[in-house]
N, C-alpha and C positions, 0 to 999 in steps of 0.2 A: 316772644317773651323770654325772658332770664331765667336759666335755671339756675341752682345755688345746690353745689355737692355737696354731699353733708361724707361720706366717706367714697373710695373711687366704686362705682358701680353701682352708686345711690344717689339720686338728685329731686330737690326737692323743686316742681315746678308749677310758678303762679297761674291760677286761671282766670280768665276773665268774665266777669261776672256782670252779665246784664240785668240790670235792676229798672224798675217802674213802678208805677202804682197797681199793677195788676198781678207784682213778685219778682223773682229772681229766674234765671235762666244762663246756664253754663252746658257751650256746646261742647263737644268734646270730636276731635276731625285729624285724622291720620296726619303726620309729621305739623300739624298746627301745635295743638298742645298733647298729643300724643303720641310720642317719637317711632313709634311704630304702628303697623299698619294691623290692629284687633283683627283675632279669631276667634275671639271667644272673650264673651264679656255675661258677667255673674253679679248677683250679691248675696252680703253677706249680712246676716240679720241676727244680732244678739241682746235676746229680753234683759237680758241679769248677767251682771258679774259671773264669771265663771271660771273652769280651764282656759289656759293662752290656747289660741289653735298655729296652726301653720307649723313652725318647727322646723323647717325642713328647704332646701332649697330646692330650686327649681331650673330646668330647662330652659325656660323662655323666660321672656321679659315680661313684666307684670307694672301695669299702675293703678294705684290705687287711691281713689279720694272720697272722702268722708260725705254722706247723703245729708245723716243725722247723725246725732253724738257726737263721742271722740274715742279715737284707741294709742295705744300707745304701739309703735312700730319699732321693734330691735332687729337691729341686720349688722348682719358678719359676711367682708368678704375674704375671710381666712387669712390677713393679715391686722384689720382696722374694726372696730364695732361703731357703732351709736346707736344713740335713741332717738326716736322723733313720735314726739305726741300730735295728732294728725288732729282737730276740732272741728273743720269747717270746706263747706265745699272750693271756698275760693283758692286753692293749694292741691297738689297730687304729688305721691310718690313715687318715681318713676324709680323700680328694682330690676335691675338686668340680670340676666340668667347666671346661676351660679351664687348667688347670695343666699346666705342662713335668712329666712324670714319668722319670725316670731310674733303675734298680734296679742297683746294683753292690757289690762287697764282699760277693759269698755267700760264705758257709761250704759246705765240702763237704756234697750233701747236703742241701740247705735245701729246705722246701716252705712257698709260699705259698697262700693261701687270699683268692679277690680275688670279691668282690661288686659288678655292675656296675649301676645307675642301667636299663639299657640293655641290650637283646639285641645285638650284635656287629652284625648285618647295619642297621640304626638309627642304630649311632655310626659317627661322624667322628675324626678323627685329623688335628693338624696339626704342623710341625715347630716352632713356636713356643706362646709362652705366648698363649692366646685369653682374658684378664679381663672381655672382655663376657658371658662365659658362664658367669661366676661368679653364686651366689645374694646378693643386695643383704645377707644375713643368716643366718649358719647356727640352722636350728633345735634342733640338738640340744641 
């Protein structure tokens, strides 16, 4: 599948989405559509508009796709910003380590689905953007 970089160390990539009469179903499989190999996979569950969370960069590589709702995704990698509003499961944002992440603009009700590079107790967390810990080249 194509991914499409929205700034360097940020890529937004298609999923494929198998549909029927019985529903939808989107697998998710180490260098298929997730450029790295999960150690840690979470979600995120938000009733009500609220505070943004995240804030902050990270150590590992992180992707993230939308279960239910939408959020809105700001990321800085210390030279570049953008937005990306995330709506739907067919899409994932694949963030490598080192990027400002910010999540704001949920819809009531939204679930996130985030795959981390990294088990929790491993990664780092800084309040700026860390570009040395970006990959020289994404593979996907």
């Amino acid at each position: 599948m194509r991914q499409f970089d929205i700034i360097r160390g940020v890529s937004l990539l298609p999923q494929r989405v198998h549909a029927d009469a019985r529903g939808e179903l989107v697998a998710f499989e180490e260098f298929e559509n997730v450029p790295f190999v999960p150690k840690r996979v979470f979600v995120v569950k938000v009733d009500a508009p609220g505070p943004a969370r995240g804030g902050h960069a990270n150590s590992c590589d992180e992707l993230i796709t939308v279960l239910s709702g939408a959020v809105t995704v700001e990321v800085d990698n210390g030279s570049e910003r953008a937005t990306v509003r995330l709506a739907g499961h067919d899409e994932a944002l694949w963030i490598q380590g080192g990027i400002l992440i910010r999540l704001c603009g949920f819809v009531p009700s939204t679930i996130l689905l985030v795959c981390a590079s990294e088990r929790y107790k491993d990664t780092q967390h800084y309040d700026e953007a860390r570009p040395d810990l970006m990959r020289a080249a994404c593979p996907a």
